[in-house]
Structures are given as C-alpha cells and as structure tokens.
C-alpha positions as CSV (number, residue, x, y, z in Angstrom):
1,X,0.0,0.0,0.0
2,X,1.7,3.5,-1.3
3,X,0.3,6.7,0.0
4,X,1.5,10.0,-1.3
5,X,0.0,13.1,-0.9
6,X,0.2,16.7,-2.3
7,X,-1.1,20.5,-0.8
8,X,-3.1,22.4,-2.3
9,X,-4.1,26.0,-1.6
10,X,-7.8,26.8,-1.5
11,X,-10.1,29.8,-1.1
12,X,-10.9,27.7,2.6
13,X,-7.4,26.8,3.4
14,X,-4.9,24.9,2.7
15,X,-6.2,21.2,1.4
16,X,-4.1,18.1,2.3
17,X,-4.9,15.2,-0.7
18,X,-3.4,11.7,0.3
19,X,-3.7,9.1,-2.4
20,X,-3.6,5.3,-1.4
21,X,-2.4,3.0,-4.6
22,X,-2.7,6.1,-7.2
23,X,-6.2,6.5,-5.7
24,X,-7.6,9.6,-4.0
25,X,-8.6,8.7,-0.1
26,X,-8.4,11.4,2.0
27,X,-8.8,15.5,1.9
28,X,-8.1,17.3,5.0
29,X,-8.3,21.1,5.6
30,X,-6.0,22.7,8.6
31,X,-6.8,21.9,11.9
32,X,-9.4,19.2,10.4
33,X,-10.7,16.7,13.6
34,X,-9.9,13.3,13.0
35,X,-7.0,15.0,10.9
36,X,-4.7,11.9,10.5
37,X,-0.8,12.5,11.6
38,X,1.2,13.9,8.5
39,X,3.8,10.8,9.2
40,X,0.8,8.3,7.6
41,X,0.3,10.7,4.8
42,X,3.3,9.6,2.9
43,X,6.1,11.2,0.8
44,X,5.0,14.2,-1.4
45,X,4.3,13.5,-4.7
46,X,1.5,15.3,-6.8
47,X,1.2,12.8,-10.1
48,X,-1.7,11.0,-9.0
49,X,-3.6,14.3,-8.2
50,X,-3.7,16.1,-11.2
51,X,-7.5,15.4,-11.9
52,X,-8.2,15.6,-8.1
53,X,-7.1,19.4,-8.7
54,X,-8.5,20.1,-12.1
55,X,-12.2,18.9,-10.1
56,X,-11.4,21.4,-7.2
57,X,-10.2,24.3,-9.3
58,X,-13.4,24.1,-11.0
59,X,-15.2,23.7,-8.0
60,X,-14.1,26.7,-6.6
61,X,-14.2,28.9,-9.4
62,X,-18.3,27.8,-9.7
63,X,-17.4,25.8,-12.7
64,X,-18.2,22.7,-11.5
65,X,-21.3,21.0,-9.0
66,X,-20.6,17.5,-8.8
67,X,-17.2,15.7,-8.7
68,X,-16.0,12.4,-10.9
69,X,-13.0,10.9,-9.1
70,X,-12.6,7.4,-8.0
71,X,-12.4,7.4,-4.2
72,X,-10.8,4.7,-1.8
73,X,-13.1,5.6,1.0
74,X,-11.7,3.4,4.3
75,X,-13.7,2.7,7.3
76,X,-16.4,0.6,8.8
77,X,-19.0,-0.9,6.4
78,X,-21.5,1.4,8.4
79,X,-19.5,4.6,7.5
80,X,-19.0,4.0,3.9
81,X,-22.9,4.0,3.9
82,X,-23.0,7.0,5.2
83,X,-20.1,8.5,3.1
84,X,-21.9,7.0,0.0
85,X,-25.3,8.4,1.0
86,X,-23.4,11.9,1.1
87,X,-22.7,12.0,-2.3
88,X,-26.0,11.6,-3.3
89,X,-26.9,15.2,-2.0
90,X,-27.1,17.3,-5.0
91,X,-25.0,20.7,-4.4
92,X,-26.5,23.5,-2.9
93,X,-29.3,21.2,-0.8
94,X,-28.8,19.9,3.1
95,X,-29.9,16.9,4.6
96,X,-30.4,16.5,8.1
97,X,-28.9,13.9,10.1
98,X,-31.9,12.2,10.5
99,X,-33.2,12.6,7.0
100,X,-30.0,10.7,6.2
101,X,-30.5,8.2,8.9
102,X,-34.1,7.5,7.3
103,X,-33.0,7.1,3.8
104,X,-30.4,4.2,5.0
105,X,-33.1,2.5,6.8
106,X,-32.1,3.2,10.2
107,X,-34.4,6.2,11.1
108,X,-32.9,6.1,14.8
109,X,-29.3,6.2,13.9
110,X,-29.0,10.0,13.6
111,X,-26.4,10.3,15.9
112,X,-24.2,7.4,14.3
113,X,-24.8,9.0,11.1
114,X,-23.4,12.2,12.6
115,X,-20.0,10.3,13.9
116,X,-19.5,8.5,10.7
117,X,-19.8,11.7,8.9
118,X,-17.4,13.4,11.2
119,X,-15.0,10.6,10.4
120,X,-15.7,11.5,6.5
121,X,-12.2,11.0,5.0
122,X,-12.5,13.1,1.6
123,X,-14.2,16.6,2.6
124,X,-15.6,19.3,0.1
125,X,-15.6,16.3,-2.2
126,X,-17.7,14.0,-0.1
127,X,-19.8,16.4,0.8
128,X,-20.4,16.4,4.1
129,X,-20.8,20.1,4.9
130,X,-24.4,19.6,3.5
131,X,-25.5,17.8,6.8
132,X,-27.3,20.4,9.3
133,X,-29.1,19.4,12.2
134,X,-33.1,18.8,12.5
135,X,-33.4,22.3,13.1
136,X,-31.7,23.6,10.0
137,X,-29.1,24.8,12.4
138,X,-24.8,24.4,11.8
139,X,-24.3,21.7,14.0
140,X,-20.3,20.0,13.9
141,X,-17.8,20.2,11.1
142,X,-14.3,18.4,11.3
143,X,-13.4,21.4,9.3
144,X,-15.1,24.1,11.6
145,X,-18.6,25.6,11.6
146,X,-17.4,28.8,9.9
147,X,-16.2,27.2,7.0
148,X,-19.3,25.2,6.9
149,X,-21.1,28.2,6.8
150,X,-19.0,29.5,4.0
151,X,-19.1,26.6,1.9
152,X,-22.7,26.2,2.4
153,X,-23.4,30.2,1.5
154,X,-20.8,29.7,-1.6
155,X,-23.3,26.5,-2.8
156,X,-26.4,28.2,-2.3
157,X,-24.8,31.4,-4.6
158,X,-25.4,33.3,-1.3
159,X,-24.2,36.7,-1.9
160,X,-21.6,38.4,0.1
161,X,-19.6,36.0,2.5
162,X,-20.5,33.4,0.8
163,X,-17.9,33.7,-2.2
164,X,-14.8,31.5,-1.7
165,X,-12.6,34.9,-2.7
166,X,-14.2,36.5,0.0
167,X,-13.6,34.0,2.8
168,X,-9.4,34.4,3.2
C-alpha cells in the first residue's frame, strides 16, 4: 500500500490530498478533527492528483457542482454508507442527520450518522458540509462551523460572505 499526498491552496485553506495506490482517499483542511498524523500521509508526490485538482479548481471557481473521481473511502461498512449516502446530495441542498439516517433505513441512527460523517475522509468532495441538524441549524464540522457556513453560503450562490474569494 503507497500513499502519497500533495497540498493544495484553496479559497478555505490549505487542502491536504493523500492518495492510497494512485487512488484519492483522503482530503483534509488545517486543523481538520480526526486529521490523521502527516507521518501516515506519505512522501509528497502530486502525479496522482492532477485530476483531483483540475475537479477542485473548478469547483471553486463555480465551474463545476458535482465531482467524478474514483475514491478509496476506508472505514467501517457502516461509515461508507454513510459517506456513500453523502454523495448523493445534490449541491447546494442539506440533509439532516436524521433525514439521512431514514434514507439508509435506520431512522434512529441520527447520531451514528453524525459520527461516521465526522469521520468522513475526503471533505468538500464527499460532501459532508451539507448535513445540518433537524433544526436547519450548523451543528459539527471536522473542518469548523465557519467554514461550513461559507461553503454552504458559496453553494447556495449566497451573496456576500459566501464567495470563496471572499472568505481568506
């Protein structure tokens, strides 16, 4: 198992990409919880990245609402539903932790859908800044509620703070 990874600046931060085998499996901002140490993130290499940062150029410059990248997405057969279930919300829309929990059959499970999407290894990508709480309120990011709040403003073509050129 080779894992490489490569930085990227972003209009939220610098962007840590780790590959695994050539194949895109994790995205971390700065300060990220469940940030994995940078001794498992391998040597720096950007070949295998250079669609990975094609997809989020475009992204940020509103050129581009839904990502095609193979993912390695690692964790418990539980969380990959989850992560899976997060990339079926269409940009610019929320789900709520328990509308998510409901749609994988488990309308109880909010609050494990809420830890396996804090554990989400691939942010902005696998969207999981597009979970709010029952309420409609900001409730926990890995990356941070204010950039969660951006990057929610920036989808919904907010105007004002909500521009990534704007945020930093």
């Amino acid at each position: 198992m080779e894992r490489v990874h490569t930085v990227l600046d972003s209009p939220y931060g610098e962007l840590t990409l780790v590959a695994t085998d050539g194949v895109l499996s994790g995205l971390y901002m700065t300060d990220q919880r469940h940030r994995p140490g940078q001794e498992t993130f391998g040597a720096r290499d950007e070949r295998p990245f250079g669609e990975a940062i094609s997809q989020l150029e475009a992204y940020f410059a509103e050129e581009l609402t839904e990502f095609d990248l193979e993912l390695r997405l690692d964790g418990t057969p539980f969380q990959r539903t989850v992560w899976d279930e997060l990339l079926r919300i269409p940009y610019g829309e929320t789900r709520t932790y328990g509308e998510l929990a409901g749609l994988l059959g488990r309308p109880s499970a909010s609050r494990a859908v809420g830890l396996a999407n804090g554990k989400n290894p691939i942010s902005v990508i696998v969207p999981c800044h597009r979970v709010v709480g029952a309420n409609g309120s900001l409730t926990g990011y890995g990356g941070g509620l204010d950039r969660k709040q951006r990057l929610l403003a920036f989808e919904s073509g907010s105007p004002g703070g909500g521009r990534p050129d704007a945020l930093f």
